[in-house]
TISE-307103 format. One record per residue (C-alpha): residue in three letters; chain; y, z, x. Coordinates in nm, 4 decimals. Layout:
[r Ala A [Y Z X]]
...
This chain:
[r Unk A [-2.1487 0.6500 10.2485]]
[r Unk A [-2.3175 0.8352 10.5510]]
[r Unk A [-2.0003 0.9809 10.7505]]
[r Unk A [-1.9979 1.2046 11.0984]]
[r Unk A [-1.7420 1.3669 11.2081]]
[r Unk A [-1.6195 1.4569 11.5437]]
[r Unk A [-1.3797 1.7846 11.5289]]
[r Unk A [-1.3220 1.9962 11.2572]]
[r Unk A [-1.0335 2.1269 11.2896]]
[r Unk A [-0.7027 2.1340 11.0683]]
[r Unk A [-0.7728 1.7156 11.0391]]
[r Unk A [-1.1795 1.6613 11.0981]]
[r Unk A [-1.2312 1.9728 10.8936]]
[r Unk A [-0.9963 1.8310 10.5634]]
[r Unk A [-1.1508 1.4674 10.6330]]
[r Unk A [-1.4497 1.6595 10.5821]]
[r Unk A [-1.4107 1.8527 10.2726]]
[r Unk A [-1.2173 1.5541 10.0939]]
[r Unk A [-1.4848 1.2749 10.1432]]
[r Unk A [-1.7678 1.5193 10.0475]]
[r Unk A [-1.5256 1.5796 9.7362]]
[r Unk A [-1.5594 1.2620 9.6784]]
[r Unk A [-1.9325 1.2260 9.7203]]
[r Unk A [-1.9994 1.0772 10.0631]]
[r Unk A [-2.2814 1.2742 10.2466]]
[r Unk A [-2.0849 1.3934 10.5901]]
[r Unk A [-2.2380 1.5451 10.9141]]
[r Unk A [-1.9939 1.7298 11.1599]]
[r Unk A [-2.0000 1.8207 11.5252]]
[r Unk A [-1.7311 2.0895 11.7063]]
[r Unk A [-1.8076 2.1953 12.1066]]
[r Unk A [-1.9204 2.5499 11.9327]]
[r Unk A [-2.2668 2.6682 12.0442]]
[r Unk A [-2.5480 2.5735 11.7201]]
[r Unk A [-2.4414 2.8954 11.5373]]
[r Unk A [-2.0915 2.8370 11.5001]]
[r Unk A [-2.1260 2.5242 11.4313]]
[r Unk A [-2.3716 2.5599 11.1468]]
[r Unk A [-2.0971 2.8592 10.9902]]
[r Unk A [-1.8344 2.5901 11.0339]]
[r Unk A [-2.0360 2.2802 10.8645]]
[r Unk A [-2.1602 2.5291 10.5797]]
[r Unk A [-1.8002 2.6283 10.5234]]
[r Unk A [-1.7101 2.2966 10.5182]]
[r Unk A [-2.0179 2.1475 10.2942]]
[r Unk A [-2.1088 1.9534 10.5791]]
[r Unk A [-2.4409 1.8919 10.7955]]
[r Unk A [-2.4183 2.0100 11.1514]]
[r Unk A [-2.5317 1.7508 11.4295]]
[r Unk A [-2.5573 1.7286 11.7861]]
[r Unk A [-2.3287 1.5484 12.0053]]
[r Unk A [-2.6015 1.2876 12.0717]]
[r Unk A [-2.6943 1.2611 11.7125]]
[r Unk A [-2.3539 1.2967 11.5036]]
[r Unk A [-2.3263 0.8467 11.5387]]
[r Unk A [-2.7105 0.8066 11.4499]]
[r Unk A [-2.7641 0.7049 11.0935]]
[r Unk A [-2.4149 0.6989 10.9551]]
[r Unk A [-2.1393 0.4000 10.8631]]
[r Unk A [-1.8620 0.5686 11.0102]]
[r Unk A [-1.7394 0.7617 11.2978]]
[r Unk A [-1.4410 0.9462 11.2688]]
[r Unk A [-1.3167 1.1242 11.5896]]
[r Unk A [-1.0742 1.4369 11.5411]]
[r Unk A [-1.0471 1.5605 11.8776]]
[r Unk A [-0.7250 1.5915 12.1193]]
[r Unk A [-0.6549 1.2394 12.2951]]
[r Unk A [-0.7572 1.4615 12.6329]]
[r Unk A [-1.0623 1.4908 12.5232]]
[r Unk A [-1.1824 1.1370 12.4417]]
[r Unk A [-1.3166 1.0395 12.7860]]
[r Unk A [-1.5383 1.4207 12.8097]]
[r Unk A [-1.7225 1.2584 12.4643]]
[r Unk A [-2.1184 1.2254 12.5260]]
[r Unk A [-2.2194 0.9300 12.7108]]
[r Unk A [-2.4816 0.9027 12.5049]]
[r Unk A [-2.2694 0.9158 12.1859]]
[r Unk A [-2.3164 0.5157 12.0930]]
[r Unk A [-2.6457 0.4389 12.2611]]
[r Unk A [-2.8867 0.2908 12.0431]]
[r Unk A [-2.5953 0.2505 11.7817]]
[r Unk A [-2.5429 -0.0170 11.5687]]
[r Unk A [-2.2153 -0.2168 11.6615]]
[r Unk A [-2.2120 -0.2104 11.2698]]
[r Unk A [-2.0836 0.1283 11.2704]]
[r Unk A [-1.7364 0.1673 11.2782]]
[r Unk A [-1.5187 0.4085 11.4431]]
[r Unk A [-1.1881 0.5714 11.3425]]
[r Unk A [-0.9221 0.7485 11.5734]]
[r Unk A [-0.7696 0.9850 11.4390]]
[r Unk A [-0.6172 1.1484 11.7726]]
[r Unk A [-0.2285 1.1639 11.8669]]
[r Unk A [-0.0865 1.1891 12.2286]]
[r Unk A [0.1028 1.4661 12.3199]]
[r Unk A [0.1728 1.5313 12.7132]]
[r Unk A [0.2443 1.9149 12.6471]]
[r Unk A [-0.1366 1.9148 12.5158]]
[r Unk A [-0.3045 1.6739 12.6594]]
[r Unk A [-0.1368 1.6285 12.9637]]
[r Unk A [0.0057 1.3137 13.1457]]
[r Unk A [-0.2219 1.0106 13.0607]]
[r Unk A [-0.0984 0.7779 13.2999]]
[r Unk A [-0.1836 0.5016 13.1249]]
[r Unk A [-0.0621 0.6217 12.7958]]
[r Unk A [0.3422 0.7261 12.9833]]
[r Unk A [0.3376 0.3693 13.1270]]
[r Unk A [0.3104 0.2754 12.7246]]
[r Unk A [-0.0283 0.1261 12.7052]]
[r Unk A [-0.0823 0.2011 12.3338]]
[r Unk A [-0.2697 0.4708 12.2251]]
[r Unk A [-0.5713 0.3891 12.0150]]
[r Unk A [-0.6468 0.1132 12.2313]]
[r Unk A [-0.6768 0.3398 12.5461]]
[r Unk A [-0.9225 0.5514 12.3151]]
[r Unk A [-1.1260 0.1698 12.2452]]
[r Unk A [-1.1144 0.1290 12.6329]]
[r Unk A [-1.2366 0.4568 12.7099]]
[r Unk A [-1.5506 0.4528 12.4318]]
[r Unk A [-1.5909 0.0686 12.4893]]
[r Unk A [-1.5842 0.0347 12.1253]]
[r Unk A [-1.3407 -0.1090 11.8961]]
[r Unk A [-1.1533 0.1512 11.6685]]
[r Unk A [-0.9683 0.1648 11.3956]]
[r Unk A [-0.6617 0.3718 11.3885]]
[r Unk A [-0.6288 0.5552 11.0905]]
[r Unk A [-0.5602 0.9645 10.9122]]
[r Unk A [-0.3335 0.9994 11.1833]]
[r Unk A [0.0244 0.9828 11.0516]]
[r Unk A [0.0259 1.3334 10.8207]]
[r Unk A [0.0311 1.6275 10.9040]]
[r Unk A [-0.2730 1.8818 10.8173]]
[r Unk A [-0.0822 2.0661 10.5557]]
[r Unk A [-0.0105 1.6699 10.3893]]
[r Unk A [-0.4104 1.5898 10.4142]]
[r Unk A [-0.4972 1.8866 10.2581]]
[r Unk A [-0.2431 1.9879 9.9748]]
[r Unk A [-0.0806 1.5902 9.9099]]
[r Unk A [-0.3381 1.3299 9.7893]]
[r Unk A [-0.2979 1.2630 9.4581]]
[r Unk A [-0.5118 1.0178 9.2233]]
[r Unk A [-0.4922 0.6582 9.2421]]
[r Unk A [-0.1931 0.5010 9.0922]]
[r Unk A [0.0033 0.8186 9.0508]]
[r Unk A [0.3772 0.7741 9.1004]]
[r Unk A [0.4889 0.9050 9.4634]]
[r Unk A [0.1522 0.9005 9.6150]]
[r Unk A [0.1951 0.9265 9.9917]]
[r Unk A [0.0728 0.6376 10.1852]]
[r Unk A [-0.1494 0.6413 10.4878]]
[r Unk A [-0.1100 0.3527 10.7938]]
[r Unk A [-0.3991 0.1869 10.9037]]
[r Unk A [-0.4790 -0.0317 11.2177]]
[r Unk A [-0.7371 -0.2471 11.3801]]
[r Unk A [-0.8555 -0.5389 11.4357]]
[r Unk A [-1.1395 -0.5705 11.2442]]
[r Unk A [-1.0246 -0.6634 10.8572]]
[r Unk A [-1.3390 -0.5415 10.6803]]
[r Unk A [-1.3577 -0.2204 10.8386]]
[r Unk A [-0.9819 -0.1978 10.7347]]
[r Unk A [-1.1047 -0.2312 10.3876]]
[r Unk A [-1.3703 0.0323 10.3834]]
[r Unk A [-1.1918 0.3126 10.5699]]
[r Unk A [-0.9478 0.1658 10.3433]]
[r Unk A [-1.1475 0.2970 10.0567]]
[r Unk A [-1.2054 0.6285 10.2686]]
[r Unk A [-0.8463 0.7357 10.2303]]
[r Unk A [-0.8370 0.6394 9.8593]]
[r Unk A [-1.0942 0.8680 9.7943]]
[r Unk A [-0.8592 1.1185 10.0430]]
[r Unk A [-0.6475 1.0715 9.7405]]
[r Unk A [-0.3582 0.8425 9.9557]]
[r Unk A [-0.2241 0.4995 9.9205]]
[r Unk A [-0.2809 0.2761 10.2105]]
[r Unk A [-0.0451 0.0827 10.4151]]
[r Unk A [-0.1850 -0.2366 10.6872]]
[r Unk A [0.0208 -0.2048 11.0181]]
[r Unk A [-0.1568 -0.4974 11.2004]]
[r Unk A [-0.4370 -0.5115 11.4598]]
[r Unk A [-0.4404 -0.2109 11.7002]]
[r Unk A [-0.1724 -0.3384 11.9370]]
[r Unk A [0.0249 -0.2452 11.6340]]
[r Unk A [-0.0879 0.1416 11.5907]]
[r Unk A [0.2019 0.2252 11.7841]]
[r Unk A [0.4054 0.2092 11.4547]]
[r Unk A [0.1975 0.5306 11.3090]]
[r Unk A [0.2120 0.7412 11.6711]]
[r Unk A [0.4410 1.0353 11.7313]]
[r Unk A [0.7829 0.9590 11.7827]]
[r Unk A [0.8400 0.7097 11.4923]]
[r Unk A [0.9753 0.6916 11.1441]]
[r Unk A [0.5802 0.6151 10.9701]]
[r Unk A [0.5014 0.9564 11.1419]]
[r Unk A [0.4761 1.2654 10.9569]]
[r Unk A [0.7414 1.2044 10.6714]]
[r Unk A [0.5317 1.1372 10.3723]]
[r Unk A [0.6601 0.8312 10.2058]]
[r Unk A [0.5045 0.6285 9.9278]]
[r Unk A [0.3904 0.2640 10.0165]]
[r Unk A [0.7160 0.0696 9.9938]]
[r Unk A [0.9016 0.3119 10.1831]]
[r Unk A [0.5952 0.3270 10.4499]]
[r Unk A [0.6422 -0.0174 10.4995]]
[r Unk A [0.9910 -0.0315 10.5621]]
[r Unk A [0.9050 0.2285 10.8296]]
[r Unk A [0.6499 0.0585 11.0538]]
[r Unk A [0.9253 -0.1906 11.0450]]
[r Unk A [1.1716 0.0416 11.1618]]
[r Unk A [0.9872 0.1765 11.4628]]
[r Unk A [1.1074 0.1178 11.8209]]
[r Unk A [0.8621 0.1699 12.0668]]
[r Unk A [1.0708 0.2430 12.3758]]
[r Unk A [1.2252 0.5874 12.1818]]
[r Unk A [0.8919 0.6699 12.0304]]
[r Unk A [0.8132 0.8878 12.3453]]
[r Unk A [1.1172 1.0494 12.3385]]
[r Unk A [1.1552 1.0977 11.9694]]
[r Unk A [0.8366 1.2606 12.0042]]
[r Unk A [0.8998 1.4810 12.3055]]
[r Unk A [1.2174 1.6080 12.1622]]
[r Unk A [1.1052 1.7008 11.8245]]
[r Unk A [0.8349 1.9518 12.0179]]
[r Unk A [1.1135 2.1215 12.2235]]
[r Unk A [1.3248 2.1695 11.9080]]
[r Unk A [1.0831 2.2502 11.6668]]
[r Unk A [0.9090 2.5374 11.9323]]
[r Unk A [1.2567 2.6565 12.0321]]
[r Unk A [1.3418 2.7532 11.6524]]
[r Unk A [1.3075 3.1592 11.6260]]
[r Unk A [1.0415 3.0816 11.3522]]
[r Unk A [0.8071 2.8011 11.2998]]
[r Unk A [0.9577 2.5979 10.9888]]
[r Unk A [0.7963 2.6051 10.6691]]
[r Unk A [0.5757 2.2159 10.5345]]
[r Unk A [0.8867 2.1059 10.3837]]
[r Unk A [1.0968 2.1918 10.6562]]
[r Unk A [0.8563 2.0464 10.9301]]
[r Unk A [0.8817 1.7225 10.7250]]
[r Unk A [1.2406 1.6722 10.6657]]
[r Unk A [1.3255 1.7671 11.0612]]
[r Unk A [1.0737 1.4473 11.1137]]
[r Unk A [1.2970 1.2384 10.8415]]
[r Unk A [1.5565 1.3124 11.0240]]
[r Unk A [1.5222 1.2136 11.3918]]
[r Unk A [1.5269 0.8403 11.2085]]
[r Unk A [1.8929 0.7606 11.0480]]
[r Unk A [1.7087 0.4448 10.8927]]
[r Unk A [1.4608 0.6643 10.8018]]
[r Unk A [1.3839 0.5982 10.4026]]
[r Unk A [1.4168 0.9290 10.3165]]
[r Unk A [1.7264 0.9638 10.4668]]
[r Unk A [1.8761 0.7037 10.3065]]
């Protein structure tokens, strides 16, 4: 499959190196200047593009940038594209980094803002683990405690091949809905950044409560940066387990 890649940073650049793992031929693009860029896609084993190029000839779209930085995207990005092509969102909202989205605090959900703002449908989707999980957790298929990955949108055959995407990633897959349901795999809820296996993935898109997930989210940034040291992977991931008493983890 003919991937680009928007970002490639701690998630864009491991999206990267997995699916060309896995055999899919994957173009990148960064805001570097040409040089960079070209060091960066040749360390990853990538193809570097232009921002008016990186959506031409491919299936998929995956864009790993900072929420902030969705509506500063190329205008020409999609012209001349096929509505074929689909796009993934990969971003997460965080006020401290991205500022206050007005739309966004008033709770208009995430990934749909991003569809808004590229007047494009999106799926929602290698957003709910953390870099160090993308990188060092996948696992062949069928393995006992392979971590699951949520998925949204509203399209259900793109769900299917992106689907097939994080297989290859080497993570189980869990369906939260169309993408008025992404909100269940954002910041601030118990599907977010705790590595659980399908069943228990489940159980924790059904857990979330949208109200707290803004708060949830905003407290677990002043706590973790007010520790003396940043926490080690584990640690990260069991202080997420635990801002959720129903949690399945912490059951």
């Amino acid at each position: 499959m003919k991937i680009g890649i928007i970002g490639t940073g701690a998630i864009g650049g491991t999206i990267a190196k997995k699916l060309i793992t896995a055999g899919h031929n994957v173009k990148v693009h960064n805001t570097n200047k040409s040089e960079k860029l070209k060091l960066r896609a040749d360390e990853l084993g990538a193809t570097p593009s232009t921002a008016d190029a990186i959506a031409k000839d491919v299936d998929v779209v995956i864009l790993s940038v900072p929420t902030l930085a969705i509506p500063n995207l190329s205008k020409l990005l999609f012209a001349g594209v096929s509505e074929d092509v689909i796009v993934v969102d990969t971003s997460n909202y965080y006020p401290f980094r991205d500022e206050e989205i007005k739309e966004l605090q008033d709770g208009k959900v995430e990934s749909v803002w991003v569809a808004e703002q590229l007047g494009r449908p999106v799926i929602k989707a290698f957003n709910n683990l953390l870099a160090h999980s993308l990188e060092y957790g996948g696992k062949p298929e069928n393995l006992e405690g392979r971590i699951a990955m949520a998925i949204s949108g509203d399209d259900e055959k793109a769900k299917v091949l992106i689907s097939g995407l994080i297989n290859d990633a080497g993570f189980d897959i869990v369906d939260a809905g169309d993408l008025t349901e992404s909100w269940r795999h954002q910041p601030g809820t118990p599907a977010y950044c705790t590595e659980l296996t399908v069943a228990e993935l489940k159980q924790a898109l059904a857990d979330g409560v949208k109200e707290n997930a803004p708060v949830l989210r905003d407290k677990a940034i002043v706590e973790l940066s007010a520790m003396s040291s940043y926490p080690s992977h584990p640690d990260v991931v069991k202080f997420n387990r635990a801002l959720f008493e129903k949690n399945p983890k912490t059951k």
